[in-house]
C-alpha positions as CSV (number, residue, x, y, z in Angstrom):
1,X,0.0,0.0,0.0
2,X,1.1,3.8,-0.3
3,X,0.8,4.5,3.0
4,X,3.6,1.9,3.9
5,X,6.4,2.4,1.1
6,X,5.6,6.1,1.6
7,X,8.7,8.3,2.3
8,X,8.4,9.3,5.7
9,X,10.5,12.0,6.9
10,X,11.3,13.3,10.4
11,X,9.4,15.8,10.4
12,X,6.3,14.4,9.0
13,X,3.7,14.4,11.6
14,X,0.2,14.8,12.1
15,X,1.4,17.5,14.2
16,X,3.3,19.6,11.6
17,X,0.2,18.7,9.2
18,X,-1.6,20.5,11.7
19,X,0.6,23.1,12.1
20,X,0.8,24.1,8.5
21,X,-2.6,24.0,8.1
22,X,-3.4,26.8,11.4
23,X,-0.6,28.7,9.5
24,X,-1.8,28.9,6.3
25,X,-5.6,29.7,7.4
26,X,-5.0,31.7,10.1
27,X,-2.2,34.2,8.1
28,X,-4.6,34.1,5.1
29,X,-7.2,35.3,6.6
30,X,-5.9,37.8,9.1
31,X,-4.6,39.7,6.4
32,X,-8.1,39.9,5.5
33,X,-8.8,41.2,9.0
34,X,-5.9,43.9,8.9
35,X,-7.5,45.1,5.6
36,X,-10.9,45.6,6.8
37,X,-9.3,47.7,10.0
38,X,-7.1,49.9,7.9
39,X,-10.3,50.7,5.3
40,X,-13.0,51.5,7.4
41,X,-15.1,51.6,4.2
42,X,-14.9,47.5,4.2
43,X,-17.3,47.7,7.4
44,X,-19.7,50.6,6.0
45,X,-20.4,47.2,2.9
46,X,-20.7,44.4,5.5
47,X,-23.6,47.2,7.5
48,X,-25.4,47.5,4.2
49,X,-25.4,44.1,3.6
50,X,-26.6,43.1,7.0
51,X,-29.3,46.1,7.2
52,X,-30.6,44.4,3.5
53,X,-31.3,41.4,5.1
54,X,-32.9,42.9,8.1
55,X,-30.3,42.2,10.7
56,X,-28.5,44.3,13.3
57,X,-26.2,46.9,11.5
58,X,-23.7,46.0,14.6
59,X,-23.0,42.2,13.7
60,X,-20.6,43.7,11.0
61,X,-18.5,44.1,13.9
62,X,-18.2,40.6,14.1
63,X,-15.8,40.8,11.0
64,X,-13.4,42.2,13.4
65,X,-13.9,38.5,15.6
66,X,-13.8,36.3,12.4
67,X,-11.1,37.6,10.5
68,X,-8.3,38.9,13.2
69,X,-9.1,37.6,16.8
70,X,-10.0,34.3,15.7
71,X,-7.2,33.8,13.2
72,X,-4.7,35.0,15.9
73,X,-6.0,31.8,18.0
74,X,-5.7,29.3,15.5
75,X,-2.2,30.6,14.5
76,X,-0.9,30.4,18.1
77,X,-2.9,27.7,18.7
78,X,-4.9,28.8,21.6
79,X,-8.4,27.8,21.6
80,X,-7.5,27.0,18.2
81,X,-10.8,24.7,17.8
82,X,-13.0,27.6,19.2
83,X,-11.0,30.0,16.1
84,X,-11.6,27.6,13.4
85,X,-15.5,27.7,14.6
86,X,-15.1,31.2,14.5
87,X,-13.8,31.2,10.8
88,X,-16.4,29.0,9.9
89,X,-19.2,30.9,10.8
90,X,-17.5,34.6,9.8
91,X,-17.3,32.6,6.2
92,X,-20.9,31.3,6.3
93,X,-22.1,35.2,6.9
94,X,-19.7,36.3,3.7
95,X,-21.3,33.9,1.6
96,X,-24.7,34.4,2.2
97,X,-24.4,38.1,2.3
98,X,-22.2,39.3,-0.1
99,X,-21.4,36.1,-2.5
100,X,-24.7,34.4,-2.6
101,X,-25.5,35.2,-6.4
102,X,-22.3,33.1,-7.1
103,X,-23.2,29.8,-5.8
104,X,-23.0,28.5,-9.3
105,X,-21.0,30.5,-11.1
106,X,-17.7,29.9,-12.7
107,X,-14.4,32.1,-13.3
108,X,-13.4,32.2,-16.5
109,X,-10.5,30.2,-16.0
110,X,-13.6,27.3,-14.7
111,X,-12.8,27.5,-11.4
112,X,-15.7,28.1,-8.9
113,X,-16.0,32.1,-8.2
114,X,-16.6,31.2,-4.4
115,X,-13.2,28.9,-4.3
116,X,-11.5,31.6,-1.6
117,X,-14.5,31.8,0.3
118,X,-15.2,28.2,0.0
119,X,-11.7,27.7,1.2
120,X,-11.7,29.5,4.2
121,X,-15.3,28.0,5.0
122,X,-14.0,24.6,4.7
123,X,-10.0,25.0,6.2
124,X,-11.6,26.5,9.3
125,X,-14.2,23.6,9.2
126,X,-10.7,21.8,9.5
127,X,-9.4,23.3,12.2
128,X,-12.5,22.9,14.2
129,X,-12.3,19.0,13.5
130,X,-8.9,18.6,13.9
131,X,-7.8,20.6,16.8
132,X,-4.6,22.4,17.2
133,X,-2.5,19.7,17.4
134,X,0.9,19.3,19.6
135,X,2.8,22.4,18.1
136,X,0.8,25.1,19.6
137,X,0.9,27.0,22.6
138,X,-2.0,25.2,24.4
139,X,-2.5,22.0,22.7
140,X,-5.7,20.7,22.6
């Protein structure tokens, strides 16, 4: 089987799988997060949004949880379940209110026009199910 000639190297771990996986989430998306505080305009469109769908103009500050407090935990590690959760849930909001006309629509390269958000959606999904793993600073 593959799994048994496989080349396994020191450093191949579950742990370091997990690691690289809080890294690459977490930094993607807290550069999000940093945008979205530098431009203040980025919150002004997530209000909109929320006041179209008839719900409190104040959740937009919610962004602020999702895309820089929550990455922050998953990339230290720290309650790093509880961040990908976070994640999650931030991306489930971005879909539905500002990317839900693109559920089925391609790029023009064929790639899915919701692959980023999809991406965050599922890698914090991820995180959530896999846990922090043993290189963090409180493993879980």
């Amino acid at each position: 089987m593959l799994g048994e000639t496989a080349l396994n190297l020191p450093f191949q771990s579950d742990a370091t799988g997990k690691l690289v996986l809080r890294l690459t989430v977490g930094v993607l998306m807290l550069l999000h997060g940093i945008h979205k505080a530098i431009n203040p305009g980025s919150l002004e469109f997530i209000s909109k949004q929320l006041a179209e769908t008839d719900l409190p103009q104040a959740l937009a500050y919610g962004v602020y949880l999702g895309e820089i407090a929550a990455p922050l935990m998953v990339i230290f590690g720290i309650f790093a379940r509880l961040g990908g959760l976070l994640i999650f849930g931030n991306m489930i909001f971005a879909i539905v209110l500002a990317h839900r006309n693109q559920f089925f629509s391609l790029t023009d390269h064929g790639g899915l026009t919701l692959e980023l958000q999809l991406f965050f959606l599922l890698t914090g999904l991820a995180v959530f199910l896999l846990g922090s793993g043993k290189i963090a600073m409180k493993p879980d």
